[in-house]
N, C-alpha and C positions, 0 to 999 in steps of 0.2 A: 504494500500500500504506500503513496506515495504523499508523504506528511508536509503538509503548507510551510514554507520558511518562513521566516520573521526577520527580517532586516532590521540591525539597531543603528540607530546614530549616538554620534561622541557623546551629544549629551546626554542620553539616557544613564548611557553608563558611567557617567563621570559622578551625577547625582548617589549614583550607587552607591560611592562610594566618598564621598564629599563627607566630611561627620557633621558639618553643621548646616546641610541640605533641607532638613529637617523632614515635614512631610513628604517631599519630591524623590528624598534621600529612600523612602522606609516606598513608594507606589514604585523606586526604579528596581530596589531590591526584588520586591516580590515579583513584579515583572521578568526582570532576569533568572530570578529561580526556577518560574516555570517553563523558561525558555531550556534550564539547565534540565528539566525533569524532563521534560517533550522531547530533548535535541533536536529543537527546532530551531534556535540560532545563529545570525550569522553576519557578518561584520565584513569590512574589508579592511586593505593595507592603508588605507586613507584614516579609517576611524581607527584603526591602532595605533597610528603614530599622533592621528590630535588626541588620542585619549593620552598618551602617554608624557605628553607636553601640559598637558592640560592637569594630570593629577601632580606630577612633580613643580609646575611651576606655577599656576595660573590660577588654582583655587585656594579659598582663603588660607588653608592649615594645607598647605602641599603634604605628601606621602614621600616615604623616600624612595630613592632609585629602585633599589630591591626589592622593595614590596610593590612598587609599580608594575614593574620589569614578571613578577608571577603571576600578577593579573592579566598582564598581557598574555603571556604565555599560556593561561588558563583558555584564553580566548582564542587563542589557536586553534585550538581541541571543533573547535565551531565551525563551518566551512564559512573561508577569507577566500575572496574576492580579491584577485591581486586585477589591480588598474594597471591596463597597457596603454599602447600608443592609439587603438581604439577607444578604449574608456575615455580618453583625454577628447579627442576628436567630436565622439559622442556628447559628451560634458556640452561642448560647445554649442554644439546642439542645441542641446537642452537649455542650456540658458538662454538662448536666444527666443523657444518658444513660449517657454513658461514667465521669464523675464526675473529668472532667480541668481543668486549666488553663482559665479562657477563653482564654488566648493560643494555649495547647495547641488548644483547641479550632476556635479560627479558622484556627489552621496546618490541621487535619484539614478543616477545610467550603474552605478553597484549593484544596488537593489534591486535593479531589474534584469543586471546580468547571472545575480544571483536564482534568480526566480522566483524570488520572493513573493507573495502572496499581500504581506503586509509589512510599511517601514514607519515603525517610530520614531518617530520625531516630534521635539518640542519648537523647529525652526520651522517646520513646514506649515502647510495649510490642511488642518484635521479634517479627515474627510475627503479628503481632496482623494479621486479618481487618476493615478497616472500609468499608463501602459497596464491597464490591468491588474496594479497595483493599489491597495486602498493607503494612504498617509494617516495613521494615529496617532495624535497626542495623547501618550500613555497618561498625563497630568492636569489632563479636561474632563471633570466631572459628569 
């Protein structure tokens, strides 16, 4: 049987892991746990390297190297999306139709090279329809 992917973005999983996220911190958790019990997860090499910028330098109590460094590692375990020279090309694309980010928009051509079924995101637009894809804000009521 073939189980629906979940595409995350950086920030889902940064809140995961933030300690003073607070609510956001405790909906990204649980979110990613069931993603861990499903193995339905899956991330690319774009959102491992902002996550990994992002926990050591960026949020309020950064994490150190090491402990960063096994979260990522942990996220491995998940199928990663490596961006080529298509992904990029694609990106462009996509920014130009949607009229988003390019980063935004390489998050969206991941997601959809992944197969993903659904990408959360707290940057996108909830609900939003793209390639067959639904957009969830994991942190909209």
């Amino acid at each position: 049987m073939n189980v629906p992917k979940i595409f995350v973005d950086t920030n889902v999983l940064v809140y995961a892991h933030d300690a003073i996220a607070g609510r956001k911190r405790e909906v990204a958790r649980k979110k990613i746990l069931k993603l861990w019990n499903a193995e339905t997860g899956v991330v690319s090499t774009q959102v491992l390297q902002e996550l990994f910028v992002s926990l050591t330098q960026k949020i309020p109590i950064p994490i150190d190297r090491k402990r960063a460094r096994t979260i990522l590692e942990d996220l491995c375990a998940w199928g990663v999306v490596v961006n080529d020279e298509q992904s990029v090309l694609n990106a462009i694309d996509l920014q130009a139709k949607y009229r988003r980010s390019f980063w935004d928009s390489l998050t969206l051509e991941s997601a959809r090279r992944s197969g993903a079924t659904t990408l959360y995101s707290e940057d996108l637009s909830n609900g939003q329809q793209v390639g067959g894809m639904t957009i969830v804000n994991p942190f909209e009521a």
